[in-house]
C-alpha positions, 0 to 999 in steps of 0.5 A, a space after each residue: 641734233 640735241 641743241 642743249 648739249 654741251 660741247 666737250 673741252 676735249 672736242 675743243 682741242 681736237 678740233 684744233 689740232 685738225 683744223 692746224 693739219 688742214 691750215 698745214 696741207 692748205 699751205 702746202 697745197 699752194 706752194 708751187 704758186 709762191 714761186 711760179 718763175 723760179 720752179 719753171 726755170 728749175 724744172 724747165 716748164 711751159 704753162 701746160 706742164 707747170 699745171 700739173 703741179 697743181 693738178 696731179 696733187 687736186 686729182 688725188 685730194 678730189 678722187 679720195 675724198 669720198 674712200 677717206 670719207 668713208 674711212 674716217 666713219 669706219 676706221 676713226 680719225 686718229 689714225 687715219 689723220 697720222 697717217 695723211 699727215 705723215 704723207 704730207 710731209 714726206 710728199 713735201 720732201 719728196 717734191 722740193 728735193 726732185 731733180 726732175 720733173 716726174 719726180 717732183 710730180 711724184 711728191 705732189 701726188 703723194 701731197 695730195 693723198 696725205 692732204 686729203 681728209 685734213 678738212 673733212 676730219 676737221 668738219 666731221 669733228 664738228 659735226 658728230 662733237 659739237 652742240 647745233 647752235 656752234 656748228 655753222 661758226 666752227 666749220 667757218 672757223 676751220 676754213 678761217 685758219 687755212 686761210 689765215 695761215 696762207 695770208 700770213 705765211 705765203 709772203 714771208 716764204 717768198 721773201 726767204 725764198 728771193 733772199 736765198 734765191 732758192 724756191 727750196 729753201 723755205 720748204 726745209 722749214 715747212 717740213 720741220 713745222 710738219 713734222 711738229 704738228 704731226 707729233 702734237 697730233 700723237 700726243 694730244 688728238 683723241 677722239 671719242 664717241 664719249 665726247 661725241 652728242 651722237 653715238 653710233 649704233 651697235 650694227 653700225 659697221 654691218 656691211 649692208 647697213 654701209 653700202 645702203 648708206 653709200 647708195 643712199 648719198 651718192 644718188 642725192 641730187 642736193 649732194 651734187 648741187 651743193 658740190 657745184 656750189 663749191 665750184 663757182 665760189 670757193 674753187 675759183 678763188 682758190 684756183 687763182 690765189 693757189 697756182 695762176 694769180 700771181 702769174 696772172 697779176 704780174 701780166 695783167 698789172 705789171 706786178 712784182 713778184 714779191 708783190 704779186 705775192 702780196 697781193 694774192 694775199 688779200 684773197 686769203 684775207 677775204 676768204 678768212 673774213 668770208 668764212 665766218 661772216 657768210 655762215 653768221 649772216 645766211 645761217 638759216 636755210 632760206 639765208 643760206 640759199 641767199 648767200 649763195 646767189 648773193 655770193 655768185 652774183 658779186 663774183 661774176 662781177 668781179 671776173 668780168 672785171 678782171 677779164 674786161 676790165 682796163 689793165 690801169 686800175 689803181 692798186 688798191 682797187 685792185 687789192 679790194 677786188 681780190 679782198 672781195 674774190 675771197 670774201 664770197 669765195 667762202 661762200 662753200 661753207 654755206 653748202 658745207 653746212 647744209 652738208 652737215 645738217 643732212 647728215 647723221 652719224 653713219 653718213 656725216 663724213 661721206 656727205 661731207 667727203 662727197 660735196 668735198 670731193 666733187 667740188 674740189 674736182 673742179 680745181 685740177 680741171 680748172 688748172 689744167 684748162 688754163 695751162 693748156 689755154 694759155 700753151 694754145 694761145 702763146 704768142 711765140 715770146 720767150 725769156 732770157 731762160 728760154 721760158 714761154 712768156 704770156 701776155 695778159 691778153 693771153 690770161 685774160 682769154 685763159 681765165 674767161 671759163 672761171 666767168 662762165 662757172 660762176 654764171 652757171 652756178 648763179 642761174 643753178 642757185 636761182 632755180 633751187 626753192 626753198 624747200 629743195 634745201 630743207 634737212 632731211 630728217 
């Protein structure tokens, strides 16, 4: 990388408007999270069949990280980013206006196609466009807005949500914002190769050249390595602030929804903090290697609390520890950047979709595993809608395999060497 070029203003303001399309799908992506009880009762749903709400979108997002990936090298961002960002807001629509199950399922996959290269197109903006010295800091940045828009946006929709006492409603003005941001994206994205410190060769586009490079990645055994990586920091937090936290908390601590809500907050707030400060405190390879133990070994901590730990822990503990989930669950821009720093222009973005994609694998796999532990081990309780009740000693058995992830991932990161992690050139 050229450590003394400059980054140009137009990069700046395409990086924005890719990382706002990132903050949106992340929004979107966690909605059915924000009202857990009323979209169970609407669609009739036990813990199995809610999973799906989660799964089907993570399935799509996680399967098409690798052909988008490979689209946003070949085919450009502009257009592959109106594209997903149109489907977004159409799946949207189409999952809060279902009157059945399968057709709110429909929406959600549809979401998760539209979602897919909204944080990869936001990384490779960074890596082809941005000079070296600011690479680490931005791709933390663009993990520091999706974070900041779900902490900041999740409560006010619960409570618009509870006053009109319809989970529906607050998604008319998500669907109103999508279709803004959308527009600024026609107006103002404009990547070009000029603005770029890489420019691709004439044959870049040559067909053996394409499918030497595809090889080329999907047998780096350090591309897997970092997607686990993924896994045990950034996955976990998100599988529990996305779909099972709030849940989780109202049973485990006796919460409210809306401050269930709440709390589920602080994850995002952590991960927005940990995003920035993890890539500027581990920023070089051997630190980064540090960070991630450092990272898997406070998690496993905290998950052996909340599954061992007494249900009478005082709220602000409670509140520090979900702060701290998120925190080191930013952890994953730490194998992001190693990602990027592997990469050259032909490869950035299938490098990127790759570790995106076997990484973000793990979090429909992890909610459905719950969903169905928790339908497994229903004690027989049922509410005044004739719902599945689960206690917290059922979570608590449910969420014991997020335990034993990051312990693997931890014993993972202690075994890698130094120079195992160096950029190749």
């Amino acid at each position: 990388m050229n450590t003394k070029m400059k980054t140009s203003k137009q990069a700046y303001v395409n990086w924005l408007l890719l990382s706002l399309f990132f903050s949106y799908q992340y929004l979107l992506r966690g909605y059915p999270g924000i009202f857990t009880s009323e979209i169970r009762r609407t669609f009739l749903l036990n813990a199995e069949q809610y999973s799906d709400f989660g799964a089907y979108c993570m399935l799509a997002y996680s399967f098409l990280q690798i052909p988008f990936g490979i689209a946003l090298d070949r085919v450009g961002i502009r257009r592959l980013v109106l594209m997903a960002f149109a489907l977004c807001v159409i799946g949207q629509y189409l999952f809060s206006h279902a009157q059945t199950f399968e057709g709110a399922l429909w929406g959600r996959t549809l979401l998760g196609i539209g979602a897919t290269p909204g944080y990869m197109s936001a990384l490779k903006m960074v890596a082809d466009s941005f000079c070296e010295k600011s690479c680490g800091l931005f791709i933390g940045l663009t993990g520091a807005m999706g974070n900041l828009a779900v902490a900041a946006f999740e409560p006010r929709l619960k409570a618009v949500g509870l006053a009109h006492q319809d989970w529906r409603f607050p998604a008319f003005d998500l669907e109103v914002a999508g279709l803004l941001l959308w527009i600024a994206c026609v107006l103002w994205l404009r990547p070009s190769p000029s603005g770029s410190k890489k420019t691709l060769p004439p044959d870049t586009k040559d067909s053996s050249d394409f499918w030497k490079n595809l090889l080329h990645v999907a047998f780096q055994y350090k591309v897997y390595l970092y997607a686990a990586f993924v896994i045990g920091t950034n996955i976990l937090a998100a599988t529990l602030a996305d779909l099972w936290g709030k849940s989780f908390l109202n049973a485990k601590y006796n919460l409210g929804e809306q401050e269930a809500v709440n709390y589920v907050q602080w994850i995002q707030i952590g991960m927005l903090t940990g995003s920035v400060a993890l890539p500027m405190i581990f920023h070089s390879g051997a630190k980064v290697l540090w960070g991630i133990r450092v990272s898997c070994a406070f998690l496993a901590a905290i998950f052996g609390i909340f599954i061992y730990g007494p249900s009478t822990l005082p709220g602000w503990m409670v509140q520090a520890l979900l702060l701290l989930v998120g925190f080191f669950g930013g952890a994953d821009i730490l194998a992001c950047t190693l990602g990027a720093k592997m990469s050259n222009p032909k490869t950035s973005g299938m490098i990127i979709s790759w570790i995106n994609s076997v990484g973000m694998l793990g979090e429909p796999i992890l909610e459905k595993w719950i969903g169905k532990a928790l339908a497994r081990n229903w004690s027989g309780l049922l509410d005044e809608h004739g719902l599945h009740v689960y206690v917290a000693s059922d979570y608590e058995s449910a969420i014991g395999v997020m335990f034993l992830v990051v312990c693997i991932c931890f014993v993972l990161s202690c075994c890698l060497r130094r120079k195992a992690i160096a950029p190749r050139e």
